[in-house]
C-alpha positions in Angstrom: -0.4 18.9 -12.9 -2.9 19.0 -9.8 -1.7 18.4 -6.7 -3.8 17.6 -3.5 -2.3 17.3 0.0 -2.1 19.7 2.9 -3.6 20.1 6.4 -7.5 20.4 5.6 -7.3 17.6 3.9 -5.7 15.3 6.9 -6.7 13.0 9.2 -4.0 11.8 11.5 -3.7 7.9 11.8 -1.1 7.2 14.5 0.3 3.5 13.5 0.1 0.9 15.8 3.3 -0.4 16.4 3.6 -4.2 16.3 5.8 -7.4 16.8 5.8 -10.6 15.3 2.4 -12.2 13.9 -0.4 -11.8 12.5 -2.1 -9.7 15.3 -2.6 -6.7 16.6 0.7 -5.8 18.1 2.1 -3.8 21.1 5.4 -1.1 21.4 8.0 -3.0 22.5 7.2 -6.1 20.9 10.2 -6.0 18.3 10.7 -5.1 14.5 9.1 -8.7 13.2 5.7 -6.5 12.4 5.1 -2.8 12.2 7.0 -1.2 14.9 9.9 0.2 12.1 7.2 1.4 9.7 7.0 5.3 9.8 3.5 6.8 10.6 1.3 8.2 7.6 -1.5 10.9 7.8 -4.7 9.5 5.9 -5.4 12.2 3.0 -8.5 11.8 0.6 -8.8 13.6 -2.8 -12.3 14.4 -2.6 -14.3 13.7 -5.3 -12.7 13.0 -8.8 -15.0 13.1 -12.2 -14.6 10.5 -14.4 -16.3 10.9 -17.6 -17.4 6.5 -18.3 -14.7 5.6 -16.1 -12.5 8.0 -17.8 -10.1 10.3 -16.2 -9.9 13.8 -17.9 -6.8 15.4 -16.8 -6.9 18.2 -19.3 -3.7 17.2 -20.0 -2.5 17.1 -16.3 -1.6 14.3 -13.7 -3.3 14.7 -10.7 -1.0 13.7 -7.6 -2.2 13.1 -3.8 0.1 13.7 -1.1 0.8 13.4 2.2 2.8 16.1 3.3 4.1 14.9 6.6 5.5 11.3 5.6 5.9 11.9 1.5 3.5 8.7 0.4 2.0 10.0 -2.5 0.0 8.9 -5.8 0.0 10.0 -9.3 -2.8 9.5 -11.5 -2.3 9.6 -15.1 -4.5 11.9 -17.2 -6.7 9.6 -19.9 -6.2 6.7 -17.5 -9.7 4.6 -17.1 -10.4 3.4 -13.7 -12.6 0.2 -12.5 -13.3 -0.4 -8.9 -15.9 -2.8 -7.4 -17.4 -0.2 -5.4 -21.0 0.7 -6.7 -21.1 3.9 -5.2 -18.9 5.6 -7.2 -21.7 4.2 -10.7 -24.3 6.5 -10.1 -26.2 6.0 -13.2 -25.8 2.0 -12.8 -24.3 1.6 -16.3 -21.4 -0.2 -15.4 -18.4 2.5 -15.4 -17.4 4.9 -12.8 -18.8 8.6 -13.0 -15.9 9.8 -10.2 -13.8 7.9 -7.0 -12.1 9.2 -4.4 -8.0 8.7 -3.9 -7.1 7.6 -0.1 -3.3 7.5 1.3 -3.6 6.0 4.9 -1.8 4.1 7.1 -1.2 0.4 6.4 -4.1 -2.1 8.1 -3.5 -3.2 11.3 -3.5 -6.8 10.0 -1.1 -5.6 7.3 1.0 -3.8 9.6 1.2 -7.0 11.7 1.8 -9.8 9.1 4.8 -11.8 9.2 3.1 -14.3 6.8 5.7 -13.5 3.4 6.3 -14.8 0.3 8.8 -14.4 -2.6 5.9 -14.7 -5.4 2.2 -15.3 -5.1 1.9 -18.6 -3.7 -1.5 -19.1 -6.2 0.6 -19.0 -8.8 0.4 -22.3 -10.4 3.7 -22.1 -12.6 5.7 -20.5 -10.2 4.2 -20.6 -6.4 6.3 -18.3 -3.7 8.2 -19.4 -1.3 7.5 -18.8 2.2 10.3 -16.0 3.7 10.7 -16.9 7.1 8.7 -14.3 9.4 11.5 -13.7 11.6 13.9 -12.3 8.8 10.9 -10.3 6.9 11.3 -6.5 8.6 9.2 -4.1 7.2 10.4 -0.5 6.9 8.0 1.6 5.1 4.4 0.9 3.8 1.2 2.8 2.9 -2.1 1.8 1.9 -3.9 3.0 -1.3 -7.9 3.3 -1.5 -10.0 2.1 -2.9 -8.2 -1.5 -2.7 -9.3 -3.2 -5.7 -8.9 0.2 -8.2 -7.5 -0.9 -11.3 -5.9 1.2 -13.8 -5.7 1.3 -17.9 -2.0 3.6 -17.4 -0.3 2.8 -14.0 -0.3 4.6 -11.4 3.0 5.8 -10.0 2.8 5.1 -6.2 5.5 6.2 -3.3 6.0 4.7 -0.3 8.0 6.5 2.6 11.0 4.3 4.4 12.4 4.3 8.0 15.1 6.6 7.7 17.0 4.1 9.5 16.6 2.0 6.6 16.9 4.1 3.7 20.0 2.8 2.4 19.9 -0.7 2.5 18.7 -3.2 -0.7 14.5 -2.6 0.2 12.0 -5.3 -1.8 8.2 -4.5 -2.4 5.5 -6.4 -1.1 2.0 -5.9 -1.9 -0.3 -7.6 0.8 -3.8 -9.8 0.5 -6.1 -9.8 2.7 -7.8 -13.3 3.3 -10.9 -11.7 5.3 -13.1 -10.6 2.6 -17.2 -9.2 2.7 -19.5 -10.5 0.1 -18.7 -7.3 -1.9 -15.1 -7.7 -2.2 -14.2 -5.6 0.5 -11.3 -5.7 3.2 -12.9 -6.3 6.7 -10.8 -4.8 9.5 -12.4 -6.3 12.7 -10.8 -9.6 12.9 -7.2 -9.4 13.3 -6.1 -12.8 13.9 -4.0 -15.9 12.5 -3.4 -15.9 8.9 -5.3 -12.7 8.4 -3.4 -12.3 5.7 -0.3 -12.4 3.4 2.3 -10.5 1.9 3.5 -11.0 -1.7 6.8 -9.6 -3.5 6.5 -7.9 -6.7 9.7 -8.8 -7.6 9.1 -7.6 -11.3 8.3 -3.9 -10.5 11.4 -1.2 -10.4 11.9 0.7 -7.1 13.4 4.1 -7.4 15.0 5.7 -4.1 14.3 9.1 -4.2 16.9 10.0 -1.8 14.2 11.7 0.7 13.4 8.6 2.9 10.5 7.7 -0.6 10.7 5.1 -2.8 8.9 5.4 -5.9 7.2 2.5 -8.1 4.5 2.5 -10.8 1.8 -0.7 -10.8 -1.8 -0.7 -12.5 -3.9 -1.6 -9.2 -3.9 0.0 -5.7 -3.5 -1.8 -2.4 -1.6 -1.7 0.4 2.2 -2.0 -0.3 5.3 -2.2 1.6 9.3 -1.9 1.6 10.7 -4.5 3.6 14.7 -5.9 3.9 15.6 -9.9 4.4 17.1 -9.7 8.1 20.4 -12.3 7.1 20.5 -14.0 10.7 24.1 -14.3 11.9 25.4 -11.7 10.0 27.0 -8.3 9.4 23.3 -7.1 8.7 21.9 -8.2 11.7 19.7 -5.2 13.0 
């Protein structure tokens, strides 16, 4: 397997720490948004071939890392990738000739969200329920670029946890971003009311990796979180 991670490849992103809403938060403000999420370095792959969209391990994954938190992503070899990014079609035929991996730091609107659900609230058949903001504490997150890459064979994501936290009965969220350009991609100048959402993926199997990481595997990147139900009242109260 490849592996890419390491100093000359990062770029430290301090997380802002946050408090209840969906805003920009400051320290102090209380565990509601960000302030328990543990900071992650921003790594990129460079530049990764694809031959047509495919990806041609040579019969290796390739993982990114990031070294100093443990959020990391492992793409499949033979796995096709789509994006909505043109840059990465350079002869305009439809499929990606090569994209590049990013680990960062969640968005600040991400990092800030309260706004929670137990299943996609668009979902006609099932719509989620809204968790109530003050019991939704998120403990670990990372984001994945680009956002809207898809994948043929998942990719196996990990997501580093509050130490703190490490132990107790952690759900994954994956968050959508209402503020949108007119290509599909995530602004992240207007950090406001209902900037956004979070959504559980209550069908996808977490695996603690005992290290403070949780791994899953999904088919899209995004920005993802662990997060607990604060029971108000209770022998979990924080």
């Amino acid at each position: 397997m490849r592996l890419i991670g390491g100093a000359s490849l990062v770029l430290a992103l301090l997380l802002v720490a946050c408090g209840t809403g969906n805003r920009q938060d400051l320290p102090g403000d209380g565990p509601g948004g960000g302030e328990l999420l543990p900071n992650v370095e921003q790594v990129d792959s460079g530049n990764i071939p694809l031959t047509n969209g495919l990806f041609n391990g040579a019969g290796n994954d390739l993982i990114l890392s990031d070294p100093s938190s443990g959020a990391a992503a492992r793409l499949v070899d033979q796995t096709f990738v789509t994006s909505g990014e043109q840059i990465y079609d350079t002869d305009g035929d439809g499929d990606l000739d090569y994209f590049i991996m990013t680990i960062r730091a969640l968005s600040a609107q991400g990092a800030a969200s309260v706004q929670a659900y137990d299943n996609d609230p668009s979902d006609t058949a099932d719509p989620g329920l809204l968790i109530s903001p003050a019991n939704f504490i998120k403990v670990g997150g990372a984001a994945f670029e680009p956002l809207d890459a898809a994948f043929t064979v998942p990719v196996q994501l990990t997501l580093p946890v509050n130490p703190d936290y490490a132990s107790r009965a952690l759900l994954l969220f994956k968050f959508h971003n209402l503020y949108l350009d007119e290509f599909g991609r995530t602004l992240s100048d207007d950090i406001g009311t209902n900037s956004g959402y979070w959504v559980e993926l209550n069908s996808v199997v977490l695996t603690n990796n005992g290290d403070n990481t949780f791994t899953f595997s999904v088919p899209t990147f995004g920005e993802y979180c662990l997060a607990f139900i604060h029971d108000q009242g209770t022998g979990s109260d924080i």
